[in-house]
KEVEX-308234 format. One record per residue (C-alpha): residue number from 1; x, y, z. Coordinates in pm, 1 decimal, padded with zeros to 6 digits. Layout:
REM residues N
+-----+----------+----------+----------+
!   n !        u !        v !        w !
+-----+----------+----------+----------+
! NUM !        X !        Y !        Z !
...
+-----+----------+----------+----------+
REM end
This chain:
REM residues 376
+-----+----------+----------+----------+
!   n !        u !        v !        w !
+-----+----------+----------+----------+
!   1 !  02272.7 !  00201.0 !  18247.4 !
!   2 !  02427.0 !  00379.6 !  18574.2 !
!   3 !  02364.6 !  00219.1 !  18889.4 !
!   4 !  02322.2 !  00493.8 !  19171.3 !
!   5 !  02344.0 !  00472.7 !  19555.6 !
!   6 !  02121.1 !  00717.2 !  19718.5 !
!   7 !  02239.6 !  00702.2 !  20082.5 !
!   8 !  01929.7 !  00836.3 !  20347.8 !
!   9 !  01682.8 !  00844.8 !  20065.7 !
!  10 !  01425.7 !  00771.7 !  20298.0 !
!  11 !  01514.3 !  01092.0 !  20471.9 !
!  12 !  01419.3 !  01430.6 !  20467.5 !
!  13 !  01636.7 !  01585.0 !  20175.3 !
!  14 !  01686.3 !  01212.1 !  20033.6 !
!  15 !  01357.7 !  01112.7 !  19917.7 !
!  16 !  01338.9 !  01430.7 !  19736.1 !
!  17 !  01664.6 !  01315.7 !  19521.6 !
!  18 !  01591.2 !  00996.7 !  19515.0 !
!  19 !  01223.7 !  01121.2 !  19326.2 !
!  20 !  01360.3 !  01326.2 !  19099.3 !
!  21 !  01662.1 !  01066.7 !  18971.3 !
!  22 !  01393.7 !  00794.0 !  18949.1 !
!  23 !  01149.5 !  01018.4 !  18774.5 !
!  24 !  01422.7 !  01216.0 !  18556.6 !
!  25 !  01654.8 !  00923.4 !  18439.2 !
!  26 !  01450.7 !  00614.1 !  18376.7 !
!  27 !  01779.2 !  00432.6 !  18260.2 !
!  28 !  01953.5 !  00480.9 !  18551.6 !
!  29 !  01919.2 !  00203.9 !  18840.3 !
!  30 !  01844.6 !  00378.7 !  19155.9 !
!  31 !  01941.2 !  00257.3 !  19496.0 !
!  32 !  01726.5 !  00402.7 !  19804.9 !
!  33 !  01970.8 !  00237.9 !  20089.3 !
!  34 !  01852.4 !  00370.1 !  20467.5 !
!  35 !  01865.7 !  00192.5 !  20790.3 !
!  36 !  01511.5 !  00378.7 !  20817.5 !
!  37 !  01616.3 !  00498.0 !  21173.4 !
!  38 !  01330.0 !  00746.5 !  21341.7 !
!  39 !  01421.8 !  00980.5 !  21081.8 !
!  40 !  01352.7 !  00729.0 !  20752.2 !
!  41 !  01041.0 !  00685.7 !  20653.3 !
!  42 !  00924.0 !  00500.9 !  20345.7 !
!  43 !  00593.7 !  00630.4 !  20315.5 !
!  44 !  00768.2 !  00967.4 !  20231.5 !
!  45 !  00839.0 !  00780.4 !  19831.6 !
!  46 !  00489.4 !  00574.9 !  19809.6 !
!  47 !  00474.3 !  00748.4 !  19503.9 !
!  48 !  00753.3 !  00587.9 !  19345.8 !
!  49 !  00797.0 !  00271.3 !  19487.1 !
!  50 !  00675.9 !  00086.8 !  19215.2 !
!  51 !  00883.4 !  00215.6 !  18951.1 !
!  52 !  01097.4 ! -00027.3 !  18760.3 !
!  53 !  01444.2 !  00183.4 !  18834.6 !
!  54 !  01423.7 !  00183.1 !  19188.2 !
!  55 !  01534.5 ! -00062.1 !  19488.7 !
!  56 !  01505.4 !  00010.3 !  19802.1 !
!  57 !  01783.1 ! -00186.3 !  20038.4 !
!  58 !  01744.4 ! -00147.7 !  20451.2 !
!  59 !  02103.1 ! -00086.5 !  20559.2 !
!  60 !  02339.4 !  00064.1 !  20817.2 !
!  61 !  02589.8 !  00263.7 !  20629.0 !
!  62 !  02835.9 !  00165.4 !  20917.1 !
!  63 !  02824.5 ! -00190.5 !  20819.4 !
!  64 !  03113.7 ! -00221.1 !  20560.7 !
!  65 !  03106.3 ! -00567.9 !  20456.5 !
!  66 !  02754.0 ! -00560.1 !  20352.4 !
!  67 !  02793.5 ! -00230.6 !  20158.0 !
!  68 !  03126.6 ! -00360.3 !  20012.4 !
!  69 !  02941.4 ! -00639.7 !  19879.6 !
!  70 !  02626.9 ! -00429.3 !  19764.3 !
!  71 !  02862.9 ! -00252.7 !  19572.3 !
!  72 !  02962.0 ! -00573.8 !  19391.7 !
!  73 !  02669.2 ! -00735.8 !  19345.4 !
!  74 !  02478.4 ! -00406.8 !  19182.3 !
!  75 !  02787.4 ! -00276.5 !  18980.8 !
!  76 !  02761.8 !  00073.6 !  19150.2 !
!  77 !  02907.5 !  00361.7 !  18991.9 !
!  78 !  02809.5 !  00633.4 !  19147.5 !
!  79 !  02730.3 !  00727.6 !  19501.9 !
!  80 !  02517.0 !  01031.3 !  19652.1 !
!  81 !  02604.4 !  01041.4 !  20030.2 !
!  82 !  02316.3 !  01212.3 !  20221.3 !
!  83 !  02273.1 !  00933.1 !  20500.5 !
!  84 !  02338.6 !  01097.3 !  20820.0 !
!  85 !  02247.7 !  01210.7 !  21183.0 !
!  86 !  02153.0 !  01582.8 !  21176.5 !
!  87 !  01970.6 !  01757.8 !  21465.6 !
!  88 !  02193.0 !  01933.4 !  21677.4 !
!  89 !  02015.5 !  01898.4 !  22020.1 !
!  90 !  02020.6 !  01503.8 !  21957.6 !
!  91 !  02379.6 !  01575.5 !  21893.3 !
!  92 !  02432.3 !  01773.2 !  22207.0 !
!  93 !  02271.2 !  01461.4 !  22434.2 !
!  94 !  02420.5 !  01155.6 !  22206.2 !
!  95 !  02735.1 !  01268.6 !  22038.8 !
!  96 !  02884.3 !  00909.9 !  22022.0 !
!  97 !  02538.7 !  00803.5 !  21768.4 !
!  98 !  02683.5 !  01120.3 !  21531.4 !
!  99 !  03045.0 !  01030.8 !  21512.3 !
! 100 !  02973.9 !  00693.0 !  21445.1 !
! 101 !  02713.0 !  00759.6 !  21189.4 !
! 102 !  02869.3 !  01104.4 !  20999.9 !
! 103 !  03233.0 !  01013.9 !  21034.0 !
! 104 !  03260.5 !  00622.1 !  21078.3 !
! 105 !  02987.8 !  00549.7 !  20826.5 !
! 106 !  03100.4 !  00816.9 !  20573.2 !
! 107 !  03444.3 !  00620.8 !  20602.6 !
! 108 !  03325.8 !  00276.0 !  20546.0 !
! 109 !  03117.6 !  00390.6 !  20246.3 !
! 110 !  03452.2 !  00540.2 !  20105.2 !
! 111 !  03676.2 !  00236.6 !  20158.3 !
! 112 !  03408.1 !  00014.2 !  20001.5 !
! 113 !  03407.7 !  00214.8 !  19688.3 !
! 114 !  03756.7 !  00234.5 !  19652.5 !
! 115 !  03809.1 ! -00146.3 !  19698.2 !
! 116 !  03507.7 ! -00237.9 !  19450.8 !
! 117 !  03613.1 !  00075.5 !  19186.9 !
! 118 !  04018.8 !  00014.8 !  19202.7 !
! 119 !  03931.7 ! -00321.3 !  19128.1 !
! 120 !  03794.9 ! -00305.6 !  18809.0 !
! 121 !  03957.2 ! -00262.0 !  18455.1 !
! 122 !  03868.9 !  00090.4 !  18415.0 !
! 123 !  03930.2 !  00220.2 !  18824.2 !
! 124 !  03780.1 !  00525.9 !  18883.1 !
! 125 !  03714.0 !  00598.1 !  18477.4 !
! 126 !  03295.1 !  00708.2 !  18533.6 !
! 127 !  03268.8 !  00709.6 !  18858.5 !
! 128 !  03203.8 !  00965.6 !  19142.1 !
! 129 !  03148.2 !  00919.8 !  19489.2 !
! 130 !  02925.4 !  01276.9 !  19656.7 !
! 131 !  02886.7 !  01343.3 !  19976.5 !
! 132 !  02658.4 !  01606.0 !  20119.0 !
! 133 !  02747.8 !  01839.7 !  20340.2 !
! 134 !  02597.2 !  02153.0 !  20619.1 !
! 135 !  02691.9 !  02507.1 !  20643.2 !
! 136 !  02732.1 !  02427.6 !  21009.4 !
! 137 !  03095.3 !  02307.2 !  20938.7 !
! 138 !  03190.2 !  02678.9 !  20884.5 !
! 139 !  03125.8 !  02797.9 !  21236.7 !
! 140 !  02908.7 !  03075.1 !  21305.8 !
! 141 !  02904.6 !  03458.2 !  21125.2 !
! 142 !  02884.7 !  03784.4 !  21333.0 !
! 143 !  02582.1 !  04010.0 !  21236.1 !
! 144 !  02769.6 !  04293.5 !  21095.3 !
! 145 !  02538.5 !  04483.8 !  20916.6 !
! 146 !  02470.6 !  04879.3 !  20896.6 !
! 147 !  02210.9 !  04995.9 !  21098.8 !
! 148 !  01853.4 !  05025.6 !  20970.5 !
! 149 !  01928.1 !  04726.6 !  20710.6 !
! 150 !  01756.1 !  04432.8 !  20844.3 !
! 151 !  01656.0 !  04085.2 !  20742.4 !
! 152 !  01420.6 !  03915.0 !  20603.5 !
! 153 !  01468.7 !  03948.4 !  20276.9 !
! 154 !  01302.6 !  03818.9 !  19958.6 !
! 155 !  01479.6 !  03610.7 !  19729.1 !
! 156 !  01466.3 !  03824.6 !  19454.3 !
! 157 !  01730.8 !  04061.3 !  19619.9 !
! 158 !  02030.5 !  04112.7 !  19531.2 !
! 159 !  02328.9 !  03951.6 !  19609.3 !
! 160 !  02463.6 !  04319.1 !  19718.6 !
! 161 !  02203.0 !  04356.1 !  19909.3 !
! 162 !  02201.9 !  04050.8 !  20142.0 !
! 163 !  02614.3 !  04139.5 !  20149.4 !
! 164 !  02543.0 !  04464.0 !  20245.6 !
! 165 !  02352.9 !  04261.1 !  20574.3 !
! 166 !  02647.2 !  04058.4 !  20684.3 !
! 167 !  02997.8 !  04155.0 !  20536.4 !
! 168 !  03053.5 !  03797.0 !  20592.4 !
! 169 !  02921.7 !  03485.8 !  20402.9 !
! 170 !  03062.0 !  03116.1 !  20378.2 !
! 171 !  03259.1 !  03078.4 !  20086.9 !
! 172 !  03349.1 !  02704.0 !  19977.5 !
! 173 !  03719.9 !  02870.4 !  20092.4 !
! 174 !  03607.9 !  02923.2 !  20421.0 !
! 175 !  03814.2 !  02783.1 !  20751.8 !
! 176 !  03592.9 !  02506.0 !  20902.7 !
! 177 !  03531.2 !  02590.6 !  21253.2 !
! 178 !  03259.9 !  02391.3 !  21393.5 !
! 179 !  03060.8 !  02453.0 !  21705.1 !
! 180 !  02818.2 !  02137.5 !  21796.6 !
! 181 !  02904.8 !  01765.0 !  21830.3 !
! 182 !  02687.7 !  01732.9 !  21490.3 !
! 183 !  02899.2 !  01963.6 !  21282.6 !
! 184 !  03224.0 !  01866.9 !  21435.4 !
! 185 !  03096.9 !  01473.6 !  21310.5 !
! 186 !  03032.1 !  01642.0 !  20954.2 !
! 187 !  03354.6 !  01836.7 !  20935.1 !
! 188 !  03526.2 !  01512.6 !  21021.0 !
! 189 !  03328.8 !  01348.0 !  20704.7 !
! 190 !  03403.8 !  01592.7 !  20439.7 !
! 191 !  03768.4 !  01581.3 !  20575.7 !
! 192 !  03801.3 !  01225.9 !  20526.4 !
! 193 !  03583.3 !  01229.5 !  20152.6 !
! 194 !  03882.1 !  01492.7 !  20045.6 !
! 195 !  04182.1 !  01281.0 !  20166.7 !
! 196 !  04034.8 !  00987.5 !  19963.0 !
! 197 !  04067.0 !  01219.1 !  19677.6 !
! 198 !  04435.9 !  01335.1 !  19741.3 !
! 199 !  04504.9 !  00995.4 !  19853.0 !
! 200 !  04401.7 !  00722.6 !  19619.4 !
! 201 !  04251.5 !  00974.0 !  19352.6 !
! 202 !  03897.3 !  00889.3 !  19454.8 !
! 203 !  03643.7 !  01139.0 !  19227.8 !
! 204 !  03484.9 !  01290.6 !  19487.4 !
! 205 !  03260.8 !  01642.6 !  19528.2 !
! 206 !  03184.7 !  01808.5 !  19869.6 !
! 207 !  02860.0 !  02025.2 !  19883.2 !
! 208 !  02778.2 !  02222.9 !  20195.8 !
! 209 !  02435.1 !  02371.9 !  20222.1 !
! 210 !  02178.2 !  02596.4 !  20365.2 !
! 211 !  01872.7 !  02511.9 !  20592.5 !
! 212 !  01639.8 !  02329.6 !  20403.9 !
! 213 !  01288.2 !  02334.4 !  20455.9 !
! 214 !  01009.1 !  02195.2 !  20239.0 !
! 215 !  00772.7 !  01833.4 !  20246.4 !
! 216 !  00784.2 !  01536.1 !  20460.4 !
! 217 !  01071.1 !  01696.5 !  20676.7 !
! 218 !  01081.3 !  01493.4 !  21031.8 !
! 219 !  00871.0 !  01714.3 !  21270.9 !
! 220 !  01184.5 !  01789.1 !  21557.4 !
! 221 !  01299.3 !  02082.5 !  21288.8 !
! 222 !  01177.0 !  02398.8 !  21331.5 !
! 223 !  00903.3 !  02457.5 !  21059.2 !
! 224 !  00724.1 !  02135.6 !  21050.8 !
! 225 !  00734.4 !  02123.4 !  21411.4 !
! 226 !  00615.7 !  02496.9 !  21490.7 !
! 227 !  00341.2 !  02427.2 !  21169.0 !
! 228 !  00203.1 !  02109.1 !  21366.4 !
! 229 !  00225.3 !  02315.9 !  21690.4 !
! 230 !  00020.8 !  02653.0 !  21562.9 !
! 231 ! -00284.9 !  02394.8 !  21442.0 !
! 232 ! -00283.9 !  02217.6 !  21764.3 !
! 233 ! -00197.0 !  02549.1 !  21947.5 !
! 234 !  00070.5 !  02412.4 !  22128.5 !
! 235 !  00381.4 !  02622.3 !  22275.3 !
! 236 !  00638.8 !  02759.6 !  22028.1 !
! 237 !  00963.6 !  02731.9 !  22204.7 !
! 238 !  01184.0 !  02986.3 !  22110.4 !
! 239 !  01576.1 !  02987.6 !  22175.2 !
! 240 !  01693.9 !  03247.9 !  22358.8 !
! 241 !  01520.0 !  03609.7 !  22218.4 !
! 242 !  01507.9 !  03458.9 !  21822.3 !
! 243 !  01765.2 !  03668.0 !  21716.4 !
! 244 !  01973.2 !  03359.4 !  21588.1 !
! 245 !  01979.3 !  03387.9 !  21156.3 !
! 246 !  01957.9 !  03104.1 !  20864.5 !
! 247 !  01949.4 !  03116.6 !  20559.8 !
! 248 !  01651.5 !  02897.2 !  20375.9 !
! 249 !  01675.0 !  02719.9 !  20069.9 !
! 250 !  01329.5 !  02510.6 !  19972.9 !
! 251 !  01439.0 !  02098.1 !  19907.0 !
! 252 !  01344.5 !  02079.6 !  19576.3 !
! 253 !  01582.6 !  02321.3 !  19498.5 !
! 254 !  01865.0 !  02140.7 !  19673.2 !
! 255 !  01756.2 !  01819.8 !  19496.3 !
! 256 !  01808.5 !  02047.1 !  19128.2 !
! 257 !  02126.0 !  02160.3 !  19262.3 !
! 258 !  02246.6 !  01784.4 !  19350.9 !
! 259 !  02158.3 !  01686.9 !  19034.4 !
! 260 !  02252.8 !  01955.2 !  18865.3 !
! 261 !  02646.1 !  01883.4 !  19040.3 !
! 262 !  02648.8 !  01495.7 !  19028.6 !
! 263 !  02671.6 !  01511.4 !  18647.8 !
! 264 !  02835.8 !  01840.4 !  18571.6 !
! 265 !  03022.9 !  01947.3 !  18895.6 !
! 266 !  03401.8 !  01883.5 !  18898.8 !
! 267 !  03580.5 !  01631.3 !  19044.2 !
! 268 !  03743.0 !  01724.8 !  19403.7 !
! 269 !  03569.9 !  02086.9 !  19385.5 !
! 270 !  03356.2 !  02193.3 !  19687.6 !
! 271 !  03038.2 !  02369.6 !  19612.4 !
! 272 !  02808.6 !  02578.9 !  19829.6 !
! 273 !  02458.9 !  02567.0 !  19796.6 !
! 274 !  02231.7 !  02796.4 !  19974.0 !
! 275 !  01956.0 !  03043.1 !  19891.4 !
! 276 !  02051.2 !  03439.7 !  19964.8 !
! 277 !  01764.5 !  03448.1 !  20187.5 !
! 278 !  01850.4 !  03495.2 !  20562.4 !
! 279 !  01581.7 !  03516.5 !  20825.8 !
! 280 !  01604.6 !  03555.1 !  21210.9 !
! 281 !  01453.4 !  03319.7 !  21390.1 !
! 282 !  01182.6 !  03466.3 !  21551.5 !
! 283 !  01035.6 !  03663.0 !  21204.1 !
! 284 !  01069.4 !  03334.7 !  21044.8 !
! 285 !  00803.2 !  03203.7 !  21332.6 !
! 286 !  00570.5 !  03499.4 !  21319.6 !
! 287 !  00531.0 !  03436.7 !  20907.0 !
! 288 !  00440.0 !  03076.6 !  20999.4 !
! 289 !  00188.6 !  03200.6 !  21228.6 !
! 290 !  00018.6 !  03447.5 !  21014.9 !
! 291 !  00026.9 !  03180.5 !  20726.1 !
! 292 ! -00104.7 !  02915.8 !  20917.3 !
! 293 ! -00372.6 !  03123.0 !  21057.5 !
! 294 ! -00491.3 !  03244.5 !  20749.2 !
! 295 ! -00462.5 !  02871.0 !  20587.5 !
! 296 ! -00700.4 !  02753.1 !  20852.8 !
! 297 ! -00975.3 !  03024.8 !  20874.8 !
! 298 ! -00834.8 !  03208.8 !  21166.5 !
! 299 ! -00763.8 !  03608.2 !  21215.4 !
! 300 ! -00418.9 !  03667.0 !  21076.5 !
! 301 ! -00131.4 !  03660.0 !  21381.1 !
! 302 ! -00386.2 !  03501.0 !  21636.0 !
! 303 ! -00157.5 !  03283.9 !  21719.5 !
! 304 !  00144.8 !  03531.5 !  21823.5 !
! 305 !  00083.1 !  03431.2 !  22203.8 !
! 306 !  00205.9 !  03068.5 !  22159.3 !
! 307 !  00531.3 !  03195.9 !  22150.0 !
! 308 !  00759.2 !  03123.8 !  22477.6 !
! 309 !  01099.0 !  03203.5 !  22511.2 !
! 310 !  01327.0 !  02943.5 !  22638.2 !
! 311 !  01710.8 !  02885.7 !  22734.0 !
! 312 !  01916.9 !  02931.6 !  22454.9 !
! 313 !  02124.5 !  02634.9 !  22337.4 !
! 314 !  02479.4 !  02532.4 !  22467.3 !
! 315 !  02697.8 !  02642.4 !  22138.1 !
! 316 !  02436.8 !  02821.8 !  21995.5 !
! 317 !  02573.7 !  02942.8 !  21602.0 !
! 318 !  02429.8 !  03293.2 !  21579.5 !
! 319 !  02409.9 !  03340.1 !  21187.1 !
! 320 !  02455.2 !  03128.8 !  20853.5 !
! 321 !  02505.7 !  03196.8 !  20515.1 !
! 322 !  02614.9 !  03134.7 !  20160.1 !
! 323 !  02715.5 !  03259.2 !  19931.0 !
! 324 !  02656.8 !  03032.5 !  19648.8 !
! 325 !  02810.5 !  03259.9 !  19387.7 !
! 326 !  03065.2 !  03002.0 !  19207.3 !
! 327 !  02788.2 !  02713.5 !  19222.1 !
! 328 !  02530.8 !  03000.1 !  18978.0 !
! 329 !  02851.8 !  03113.9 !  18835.6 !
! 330 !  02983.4 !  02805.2 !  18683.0 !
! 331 !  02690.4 !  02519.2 !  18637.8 !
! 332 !  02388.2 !  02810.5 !  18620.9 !
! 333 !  02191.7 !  02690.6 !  18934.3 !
! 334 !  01979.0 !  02919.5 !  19152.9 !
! 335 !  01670.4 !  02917.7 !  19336.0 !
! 336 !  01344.3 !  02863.6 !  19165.5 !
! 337 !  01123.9 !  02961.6 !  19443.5 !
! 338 !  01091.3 !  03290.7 !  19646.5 !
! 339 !  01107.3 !  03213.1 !  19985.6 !
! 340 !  00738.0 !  03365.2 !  20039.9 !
! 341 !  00579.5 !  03114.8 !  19777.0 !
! 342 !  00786.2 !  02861.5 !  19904.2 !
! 343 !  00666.8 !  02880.7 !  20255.9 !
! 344 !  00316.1 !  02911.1 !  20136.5 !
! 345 !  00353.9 !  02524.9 !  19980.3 !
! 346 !  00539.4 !  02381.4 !  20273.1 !
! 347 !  00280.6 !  02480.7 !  20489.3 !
! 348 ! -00017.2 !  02412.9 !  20282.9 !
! 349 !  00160.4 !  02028.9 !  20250.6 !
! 350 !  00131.2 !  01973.4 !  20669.3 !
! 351 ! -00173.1 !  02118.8 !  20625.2 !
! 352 ! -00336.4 !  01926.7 !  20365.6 !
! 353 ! -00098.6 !  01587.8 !  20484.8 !
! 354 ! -00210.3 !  01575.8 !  20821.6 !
! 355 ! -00237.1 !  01176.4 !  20864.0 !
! 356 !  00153.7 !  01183.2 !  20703.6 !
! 357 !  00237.5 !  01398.3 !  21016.1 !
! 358 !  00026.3 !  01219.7 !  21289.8 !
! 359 !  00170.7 !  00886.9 !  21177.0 !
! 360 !  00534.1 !  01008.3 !  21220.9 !
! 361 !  00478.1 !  01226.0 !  21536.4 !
! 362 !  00284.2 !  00902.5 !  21665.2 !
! 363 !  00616.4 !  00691.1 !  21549.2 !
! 364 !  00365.3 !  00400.6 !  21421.1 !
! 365 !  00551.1 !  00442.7 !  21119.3 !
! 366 !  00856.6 !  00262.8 !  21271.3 !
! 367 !  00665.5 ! -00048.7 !  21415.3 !
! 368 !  00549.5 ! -00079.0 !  21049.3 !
! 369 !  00880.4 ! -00107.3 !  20911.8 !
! 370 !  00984.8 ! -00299.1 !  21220.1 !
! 371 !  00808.2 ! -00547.1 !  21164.0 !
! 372 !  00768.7 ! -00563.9 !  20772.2 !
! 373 !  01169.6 ! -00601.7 !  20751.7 !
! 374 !  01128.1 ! -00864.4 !  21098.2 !
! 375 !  00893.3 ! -01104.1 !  20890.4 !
! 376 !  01122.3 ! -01082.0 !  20585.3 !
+-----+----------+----------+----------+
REM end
């Protein structure tokens, strides 16, 4: 039996892993540990709560001693590093909360594992310690492309033809070159998961990734929040004129991917994850619109005059993307989903899971937890 950490598995991309290891590997022991901050949420893994392989353990990833001796206790031998402090206008207001979380946190999680894992009689023989990373690290990509070639494109295109968009993708040999208080945090983490490698010969893997979007993501991102706006008819605030470009990747393909490398990635490689499947801003918001619309019985773009443009934000990346070439190149991964039937589930879930979304937007969620971890 393997006994797995699954840092932030209450999160947003966590609970997704955390599902599938439960549900895929019934001998492992799997370890949800989240300090269930706003953007935790247990009611995201009802589902699986009662399974016999899974533990969830409240916990501040910044706390060392308690980790250190979690690590003992369980016998941990592997740990999948998702826990962190994300959205970059938080960022922007707080940045002390993001280096303490991304790059203090990250650290104490690595110095706990090396004391437990050096200390036994086979070291570092089984285990792997992977942390997940953004594209955000990278910096920002011009828009280079010829004229008349445009996004969005579909998923099923080729890689030549989202190159022939933007000369330039992220490659996992990239110069890091952050631009926000939240990447800067991140780049700091990765940096300090690689010198535990080259160190102490810690077996660590570094994954930066896309924008993910998908189920039971916290409604401050952009699609969940916009989804929840279009049904109430709220304002869609747009930064600057929505030019700004991401590439998507649905979570349940991440989640495949982070399996996929936590058992056949190689030690101290870097691997990009990310979908070929770049979207400006502003088209991305008129597809939710129609989609919505159409979900809920309305005339198709009705919606088009919520959309208000606002100041654009300090440090503003214009374009990401991936090019996750080596991670379908050497372990076989791609997307499963086109990006078209993939937004057609996400926003059928907020749809059909409106109580899910009230109950976070509402933040009752928290006093629940609050208090069920204040009577313990």
């Amino acid at each position: 039996m393997r006994t797995i950490v699954i840092t932030g598995g209450a999160g947003f991309i966590g609970n997704h892993v955390v599902r599938l290891f439960v549900n895929k590997y019934p001998e492992y022991h799997i370890i949800n540990l989240d300090k269930l901050t706003y953007a935790g949420n247990l009611a995201n893994l009802k589902d699986i709560e009662d399974k016999p392989n899974y533990e969830f353990v409240k916990m501040d990833i910044c706390d060392f001693e308690a980790f250190y001796q979690l690590m003992q206790d369980k016998h941990v031998d592997g740990i999948i590093h998702l826990a962190a402090e994300s959205h970059v206008d938080r960022s922007i207001k707080d940045p002390f909360t993001f280096a303490k979380t991304n790059v203090m946190g990250t650290l104490s999680l690595l110095q706990a594992a090396k004391l437990y894992w050096e200390s036994l009689p086979e070291k570092y023989e089984g285990k792997r310690f992977y942390h997940i990373s953004t594209d955000e690290v990278y910096g920002a990509l011009e828009l280079t492309h010829p004229e008349g070639i445009e996004p969005p494109f579909s998923t099923t295109a080729s890689s030549e033809q989202h190159h022939a968009y933007g000369k330039e993708f992220f490659l996992e040999t990239t110069s890091y070159n952050p631009h926000s208080p939240y990447s800067a945090a991140k780049a700091a983490s990765d940096h300090f998961v690689r010198a535990y490698h080259d160190t102490y010969g810690m077996p660590t893997i570094v994954t930066n990734c896309s924008n993910n979007y998908g189920p039971y993501q916290f409604p401050e991102k952009l699609i969940p929040l916009f989804i929840n706006n279009i049904r109430h008819r709220k304002p869609l605030p747009v930064y600057g004129k929505g030019e700004n470009v991401r590439d998507w990747l649905y979570v349940e393909d991440h989640a495949r991917a982070i399996d996929l490398i936590f058992h056949q990635g190689k030690i101290a490689e870097t691997y990009n994850i990310g979908g070929f499947n770049e979207w400006k801003n502003i088209d991305l918001i008129k597809v939710l619109i129609n989609t919505v619309d159409r979900l809920l019985g309305r005339a198709e773009g009705e919606d088009q005059n919520l959309i208000t443009f606002v100041t654009d934000r300090a440090g503003h990346d214009l374009r990401y993307a991936i090019d996750s070439t080596k991670l379908q190149r050497e372990l076989g991964w791609e997307p499963s989903l086109q990006f078209e039937e993939g937004i057609e589930k996400t926003v059928r879930w907020y749809l059909d899971n409106q109580d899910w979304l009230d109950n976070v937007t509402s933040g009752d969620y928290q006093q629940y937890y609050e208090k069920m971890y204040k009577d313990r």
